[in-house]
matplotlib code that plots the C-alpha trace (Angstrom):
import matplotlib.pyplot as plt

x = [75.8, 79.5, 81.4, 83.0, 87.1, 88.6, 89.1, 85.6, 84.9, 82.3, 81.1, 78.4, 78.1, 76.7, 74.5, 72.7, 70.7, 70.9, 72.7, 73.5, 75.0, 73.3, 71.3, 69.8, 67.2, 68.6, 68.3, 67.4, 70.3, 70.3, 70.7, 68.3, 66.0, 68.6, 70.6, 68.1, 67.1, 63.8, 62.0, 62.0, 64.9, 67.9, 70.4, 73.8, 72.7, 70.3, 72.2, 75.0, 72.2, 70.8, 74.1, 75.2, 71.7, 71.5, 75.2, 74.5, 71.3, 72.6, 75.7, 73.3, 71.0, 74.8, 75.2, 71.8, 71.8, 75.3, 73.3, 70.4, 68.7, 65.4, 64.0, 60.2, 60.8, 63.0, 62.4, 64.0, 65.1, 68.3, 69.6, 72.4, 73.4, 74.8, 76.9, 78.7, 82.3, 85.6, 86.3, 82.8, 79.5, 80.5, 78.3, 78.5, 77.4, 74.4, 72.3, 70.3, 67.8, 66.7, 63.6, 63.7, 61.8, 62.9, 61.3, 60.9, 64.0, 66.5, 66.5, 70.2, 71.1, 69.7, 71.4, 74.4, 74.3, 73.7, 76.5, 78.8, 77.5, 78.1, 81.2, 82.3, 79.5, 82.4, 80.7, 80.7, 84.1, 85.0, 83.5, 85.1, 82.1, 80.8, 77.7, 75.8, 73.1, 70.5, 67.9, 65.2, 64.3, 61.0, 60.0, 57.2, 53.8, 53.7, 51.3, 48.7, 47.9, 44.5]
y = [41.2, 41.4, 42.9, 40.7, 40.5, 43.3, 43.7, 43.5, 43.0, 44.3, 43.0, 44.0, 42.9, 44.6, 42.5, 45.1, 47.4, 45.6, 45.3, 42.3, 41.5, 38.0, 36.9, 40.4, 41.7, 43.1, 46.9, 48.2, 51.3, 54.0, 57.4, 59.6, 61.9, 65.0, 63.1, 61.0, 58.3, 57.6, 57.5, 53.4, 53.2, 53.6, 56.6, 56.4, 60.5, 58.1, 55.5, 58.0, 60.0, 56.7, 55.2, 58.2, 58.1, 54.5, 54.8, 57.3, 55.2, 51.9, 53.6, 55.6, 52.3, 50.8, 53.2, 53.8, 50.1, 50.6, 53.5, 52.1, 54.5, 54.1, 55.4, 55.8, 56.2, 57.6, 59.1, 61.9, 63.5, 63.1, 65.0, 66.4, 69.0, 68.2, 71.5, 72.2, 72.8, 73.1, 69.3, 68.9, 68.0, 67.4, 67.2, 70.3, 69.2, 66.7, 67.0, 64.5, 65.8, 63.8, 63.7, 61.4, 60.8, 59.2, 58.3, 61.7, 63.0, 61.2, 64.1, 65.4, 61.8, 61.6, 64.4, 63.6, 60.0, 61.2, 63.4, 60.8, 58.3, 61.3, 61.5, 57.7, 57.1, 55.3, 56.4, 60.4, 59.9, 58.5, 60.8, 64.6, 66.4, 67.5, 66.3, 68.0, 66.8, 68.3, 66.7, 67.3, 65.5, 65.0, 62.9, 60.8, 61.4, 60.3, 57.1, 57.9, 55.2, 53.9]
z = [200.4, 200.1, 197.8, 195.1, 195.2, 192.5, 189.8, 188.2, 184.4, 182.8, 179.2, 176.8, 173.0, 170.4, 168.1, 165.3, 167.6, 170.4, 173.3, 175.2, 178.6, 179.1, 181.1, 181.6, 178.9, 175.4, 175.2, 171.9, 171.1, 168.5, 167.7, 169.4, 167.7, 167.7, 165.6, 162.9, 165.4, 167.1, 170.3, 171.0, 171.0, 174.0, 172.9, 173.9, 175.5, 177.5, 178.6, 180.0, 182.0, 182.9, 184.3, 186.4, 188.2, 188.5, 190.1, 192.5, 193.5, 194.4, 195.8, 198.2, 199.0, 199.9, 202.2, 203.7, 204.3, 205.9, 208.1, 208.6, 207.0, 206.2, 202.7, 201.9, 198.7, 196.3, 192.7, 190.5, 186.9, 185.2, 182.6, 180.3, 178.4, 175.1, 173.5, 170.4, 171.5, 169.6, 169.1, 168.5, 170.3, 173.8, 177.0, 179.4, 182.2, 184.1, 186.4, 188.8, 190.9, 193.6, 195.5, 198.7, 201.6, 204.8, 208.2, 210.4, 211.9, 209.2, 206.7, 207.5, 207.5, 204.3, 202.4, 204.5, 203.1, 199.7, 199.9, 200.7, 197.3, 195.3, 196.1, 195.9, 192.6, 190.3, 186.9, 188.0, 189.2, 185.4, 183.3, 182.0, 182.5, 185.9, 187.5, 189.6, 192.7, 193.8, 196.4, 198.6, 201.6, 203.2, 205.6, 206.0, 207.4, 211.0, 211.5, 214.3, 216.1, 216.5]

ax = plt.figure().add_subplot(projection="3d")
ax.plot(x, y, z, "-o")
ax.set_aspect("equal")
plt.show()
């Protein structure tokens, strides 16, 4: 699929607790627990973690389909750090950790492609605090054949 011509727009509205970029699902938003909110509830905190991961995962799948790389499958844990700092609370760093396994043989392809979406992942590159990767690549069991 190509890419759209630039510049891109993106729009969400804010209706109560919920947010709304039609025609995808609402997400219900609120403080988390830390600060007096709950735990059904999406958390700004969340939603940060949640974007940089989700942006380094479809920038990898771009590239692995660019390099024909296969993925088995592909999981991981996100998370942040929030610290209290002069100006106030500000995040110190987060950190994805990514678990990913690939047909035999592709694992340096694998880290090497992951390397690369790091890099280019447009939400790390916009945000003041540093994110760190971490991964480990496996590959899959071979299939014997009968």
């Amino acid at each position: 699929m190509p890419i759209a011509p630039f510049p891109h727009r993106y729009t969400v509205t804010l209706e109560g607790d919920a947010a709304l970029a039609s025609p995808r699902p609402a997400l219900r938003i609120g403080p988390p627990v830390q600060f007096g909110g709950t735990d059904d509830v999406w958390s700004p905190e969340h939603l940060l973690v949640t974007a940089a991961f989700a942006c380094l995962k479809t920038t990898f799948d771009a590239y692995a389909r660019r390099e024909q790389l296969a993925v088995v499958d592909w999981r991981g844990t996100g998370s942040a750090t929030l610290v209290k700092a002069s100006g106030g609370p500000a995040f110190s760093s987060i950190d994805l950790d990514v678990e990913m396994t690939t047909q035999p043989g592709d694992e340096a392809r694998a880290q090497s492609t992951l390397a690369a979406a790091e890099r280019s992942c447009i939400i790390s590159r916009a945000l003041a605090v540093p994110v760190h990767v971490t991964s480990r690549v496996v590959s899959a069991p071979m299939q014997v054949a009968r």
